[in-house]
Structure formats: structure tokens, C-alpha cells
C-alpha positions as CSV (number, residue, x, y, z in Angstrom):
1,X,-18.9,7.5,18.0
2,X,-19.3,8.5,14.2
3,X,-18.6,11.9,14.5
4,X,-15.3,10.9,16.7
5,X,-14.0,8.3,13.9
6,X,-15.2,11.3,11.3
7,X,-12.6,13.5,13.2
8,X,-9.9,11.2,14.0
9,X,-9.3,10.5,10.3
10,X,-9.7,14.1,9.1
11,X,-6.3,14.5,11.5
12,X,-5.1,11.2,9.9
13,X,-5.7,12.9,6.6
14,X,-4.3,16.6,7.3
15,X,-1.1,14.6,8.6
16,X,-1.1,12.7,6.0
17,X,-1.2,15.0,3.0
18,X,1.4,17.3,5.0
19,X,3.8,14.6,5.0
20,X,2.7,14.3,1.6
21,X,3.8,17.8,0.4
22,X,7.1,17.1,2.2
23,X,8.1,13.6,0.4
24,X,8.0,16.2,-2.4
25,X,9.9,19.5,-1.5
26,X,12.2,17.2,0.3
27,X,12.9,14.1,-2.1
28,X,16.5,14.2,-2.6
29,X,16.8,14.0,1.7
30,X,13.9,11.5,2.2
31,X,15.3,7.7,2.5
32,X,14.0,5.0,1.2
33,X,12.7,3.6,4.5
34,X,10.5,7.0,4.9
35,X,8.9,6.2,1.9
36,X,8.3,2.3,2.0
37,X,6.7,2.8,5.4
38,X,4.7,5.9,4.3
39,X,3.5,3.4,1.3
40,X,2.8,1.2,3.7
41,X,0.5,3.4,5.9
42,X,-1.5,3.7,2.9
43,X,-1.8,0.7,2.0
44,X,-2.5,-0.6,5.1
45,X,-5.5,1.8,5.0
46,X,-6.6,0.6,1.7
47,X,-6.9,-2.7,2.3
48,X,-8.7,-2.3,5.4
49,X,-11.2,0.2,3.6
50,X,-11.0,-2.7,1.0
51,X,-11.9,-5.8,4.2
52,X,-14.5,-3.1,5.4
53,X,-16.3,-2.8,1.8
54,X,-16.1,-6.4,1.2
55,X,-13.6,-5.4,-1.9
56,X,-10.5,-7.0,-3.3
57,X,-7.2,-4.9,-2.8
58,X,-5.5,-3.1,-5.4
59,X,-2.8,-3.2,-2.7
60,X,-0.2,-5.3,-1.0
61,X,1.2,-4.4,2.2
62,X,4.6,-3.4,1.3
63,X,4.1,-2.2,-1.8
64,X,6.0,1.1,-2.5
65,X,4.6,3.8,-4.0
66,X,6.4,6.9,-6.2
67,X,6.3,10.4,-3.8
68,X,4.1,11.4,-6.4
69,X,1.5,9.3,-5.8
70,X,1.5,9.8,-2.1
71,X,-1.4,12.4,-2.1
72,X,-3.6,10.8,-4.7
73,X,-3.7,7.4,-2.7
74,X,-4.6,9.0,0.3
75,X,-7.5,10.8,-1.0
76,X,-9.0,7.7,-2.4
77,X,-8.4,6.0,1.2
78,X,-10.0,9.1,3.1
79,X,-13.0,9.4,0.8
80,X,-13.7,5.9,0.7
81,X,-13.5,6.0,4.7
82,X,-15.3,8.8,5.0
83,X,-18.3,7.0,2.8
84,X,-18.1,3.9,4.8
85,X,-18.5,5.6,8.0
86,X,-22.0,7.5,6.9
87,X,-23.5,4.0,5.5
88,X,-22.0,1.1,8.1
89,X,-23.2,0.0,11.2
90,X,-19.7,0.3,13.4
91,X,-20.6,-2.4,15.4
92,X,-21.3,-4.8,12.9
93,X,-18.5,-7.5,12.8
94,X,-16.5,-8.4,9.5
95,X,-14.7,-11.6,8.4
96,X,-11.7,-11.6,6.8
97,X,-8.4,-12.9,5.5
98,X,-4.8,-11.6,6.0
99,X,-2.3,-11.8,3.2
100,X,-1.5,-15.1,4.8
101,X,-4.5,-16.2,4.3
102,X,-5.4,-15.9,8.5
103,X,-8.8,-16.1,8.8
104,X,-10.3,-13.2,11.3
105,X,-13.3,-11.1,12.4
106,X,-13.5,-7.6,13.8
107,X,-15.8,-4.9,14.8
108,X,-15.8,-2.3,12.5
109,X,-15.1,0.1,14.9
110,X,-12.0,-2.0,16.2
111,X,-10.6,-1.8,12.6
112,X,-11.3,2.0,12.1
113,X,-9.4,2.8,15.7
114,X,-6.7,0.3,14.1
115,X,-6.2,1.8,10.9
116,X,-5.7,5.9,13.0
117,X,-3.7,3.8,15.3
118,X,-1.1,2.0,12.8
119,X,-1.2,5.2,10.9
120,X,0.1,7.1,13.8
121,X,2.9,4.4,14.8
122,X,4.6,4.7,11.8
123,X,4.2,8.5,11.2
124,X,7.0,8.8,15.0
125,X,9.2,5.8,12.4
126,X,9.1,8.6,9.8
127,X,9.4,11.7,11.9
128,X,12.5,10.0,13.7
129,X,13.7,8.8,10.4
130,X,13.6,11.9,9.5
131,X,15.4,13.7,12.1
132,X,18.3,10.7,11.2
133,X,18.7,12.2,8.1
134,X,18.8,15.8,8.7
135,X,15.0,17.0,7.5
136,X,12.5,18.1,10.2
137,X,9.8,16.3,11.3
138,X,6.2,17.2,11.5
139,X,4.8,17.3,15.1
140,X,1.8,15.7,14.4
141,X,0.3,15.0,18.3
142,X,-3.3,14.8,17.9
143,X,-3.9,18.2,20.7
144,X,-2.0,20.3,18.3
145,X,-4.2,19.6,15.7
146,X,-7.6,20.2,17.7
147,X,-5.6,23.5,19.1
């Protein structure tokens, strides 16, 4: 199962610094929904990392981020992932708190498949997003990226 979350997030990763690369190149044709859910992705993924390691976030969920800082963020989020998949037991459940304050416990392994999955989600927002406003999206199915 280690070795399948190692490679799930290595396609989150190679998506993600794609899309990246295009927030760039393409700034002046991006909206500003692309980018507040593309800050959101990562920051979603922080503060799960964060949960995980038993960390405060540096993060809030909506926080927006500068296209600039896109690539950076998700480095630190796929390093730090990649570091708590070697050393954790992903079966070992976690407690923790939502921004509300919600009390909750997971299996690691739950919150791992969440974070690819909630990554994924709101990667088709941004690809139709950006169809709506004229730039081309990425096709980022999972197959095409094992191909």
C-alpha cells in the first residue's frame, strides 16, 4: 500500500507542478477562481500533511496564494508526504480538529486517499474553468500518466 500512495502522489505532484508552470505562462487568462481553488488544493494538502505530523498549519483553507508561489508550496507539501509515508504506520488512526473546531479521527491511509482524491476534484474545476476562459486544460486522467 506504500508504494501505491508513493505513486499516487508523484502523479498528484507531476499534475500539480504542470498546472504550476501554466498559472505562469498563462497569467493574464487564468481567473481568479482557478487560482483560489488551486491555493486551495494546496492548502488542503498542507494542513493534512500538518494533522498527519501532529503540526500546526501555516495554512488556512482558503487562503490564496501569488502564481508564483504555486510550485514552491507544493514541493514543501510533496516532500513532507513523501517523508511521512516512509516513517508512519498507515493504519494508525489520528485525532484531529477542523477549522471549526470539529473534533475527528482517521486512518492515515483514509486521509492520504483523501488528500489525491480532493486534489483531483478540483483539478476537472480548474480544467473546465479553464476551457470557460479560453486556455486549454491539462488532461490529467491518472492512465495517461502511468502510459
Amino acid at each position: 500500500m506504500r508504494q501505491f500512495f508513493k505513486e499516487l502522489f508523484e502523479y498528484n505532484y507531476h499534475f500539480n507542478q504542470k498546472l504550476s508552470e501554466i498559472f505562469i505562462e498563462k497569467r493574464d487568462l487564468i481567473s481568479e477562481k482557478s487560482v483560489k481553488l488551486f491555493s486551495h488544493i494546496l492548502n488542503a494538502h498542507h494542513i493534512w500533511n500538518s494533522r498527519i505530523a501532529g503540526k500546526q498549519s501555516g495554512f488556512n483553507v482558503w487562503d490564496i496564494h501569488a502564481a508564483g508561489q504555486f510550485r514552491e508550496i507544493d514541493d514543501k507539501n510533496y516532500n513532507e508526504t513523501m517523508h511521512l509515508l516512509s516513517d508512519l504506520d498507515l493504519s494508525s488512526i489520528i485525532l484531529y480538529k477542523t477549522g471549526k473546531g470539529e473534533k475527528f479521527e482517521n486512518k492515515i491511509s483514509d486521509i492520504l486517499f483523501h488528500i489525491i482524491n480532493h486534489s483531483t476534484y478540483h483539478r476537472g474545476q480548474i480544467a473546465t474553468d479553464f476551457r470557460q476562459t479560453g486556455t486549454e486544460p491539462l488532461t490529467t486522467d491518472y492512465i495517461f500518466y502511468k502510459r
